[in-house]
C-alpha positions, 0 to 999 in steps of 0.5 A: 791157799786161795791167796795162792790161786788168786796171785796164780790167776792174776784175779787182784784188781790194779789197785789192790797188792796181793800179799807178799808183792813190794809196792812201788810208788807211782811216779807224778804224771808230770815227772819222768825216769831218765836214764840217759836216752831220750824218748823221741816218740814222746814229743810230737813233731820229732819223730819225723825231724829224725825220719828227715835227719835219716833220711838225709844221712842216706842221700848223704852216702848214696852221694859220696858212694857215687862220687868214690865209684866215679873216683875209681872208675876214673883211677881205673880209666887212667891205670888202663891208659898207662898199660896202653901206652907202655903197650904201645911203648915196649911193642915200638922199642922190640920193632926197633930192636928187630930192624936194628937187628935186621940191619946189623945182619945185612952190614955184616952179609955185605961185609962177608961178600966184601971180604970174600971179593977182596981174597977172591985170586980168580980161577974156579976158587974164585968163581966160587968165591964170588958166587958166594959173594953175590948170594951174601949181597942177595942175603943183604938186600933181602933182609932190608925189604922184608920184615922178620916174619916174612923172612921165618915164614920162608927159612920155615917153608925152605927146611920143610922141603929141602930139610938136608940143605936147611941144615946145612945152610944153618952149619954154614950161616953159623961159621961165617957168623963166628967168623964176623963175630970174631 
């Protein structure tokens, strides 16, 4: 029981084995136990080759993470060039589109008055006729002096004060464009 409290308490000396402890033979200070790995701290000198290998192994992706944000900022640069320029593009191609179409518009209003001259016999059916006329060559030159939002914006105020006659005209426009069409 005394060998007990002493192995208990840890009152052995270095030197001495407490009964029943295996005893391991002490390695001669000049040989080590490898497993594979080596102890960096045990010679002098490589632990701060290793802080400087580290070291530079940091600066080394710090760099090349600079030189990939600098590679997608300029990829990002360019996609915002390109959207820009199809920007550009597609809002040239629909100002085109609605001058062209302006254009058609007023050809088709001359044609109208053209051919509403041509059948025109005189008398009052005539005067009518090219009252009509004039109003299609009016309709005309209006269309090529202005630009489609200035021509909403009046059609716009037009029905608002006068919403029986927008409706009319609408009637009208649309029968003589089926009439062109046709």
């Amino acid at each position: 029981m005394e060998e007990r409290s002493r192995m208990e308490r840890g009152d052995y000396p270095s030197t001495e084995t407490p009964p029943g402890a295996e005893q391991v033979p002490a390695d001669p200070p000049d040989q080590r136990h490898t497993t594979g790995h080596t102890d960096q701290s045990a010679q002098p000198g490589q632990a701060g080759a290793s802080s400087e290998s580290v070291r530079g192994m940091g600066d080394e992706a710090q760099q090349q993470a600079s030189t990939m944000a600098d590679r997608a900022g300029e990829a990002a640069q360019d996609a915002q060039h390109r959207v820009s320029e199809a920007v550009d593009e597609a809002s040239s191609k629909a100002q085109e589109m609605e001058a062209t179409g302006r254009e058609k518009a007023a050809e088709g209003a001359e044609r109208a008055a053209s051919m509403l001259r041509e059948r025109s016999d005189g008398g009052a059916v005539g005067a009518a006729t090219d009252r009509a006329a004039e109003g299609m060559e009016k309709t005309a030159r209006y269309l090529r002096e202005h630009d489609t939002s200035d021509l909403l914006g009046e059609i716009e105020d037009y029905v608002r004060q006068h919403p029986v006659q927008g409706i009319a005209g609408a009637v009208a426009a649309g029968f003589v464009v089926g009439r062109i069409l046709k």
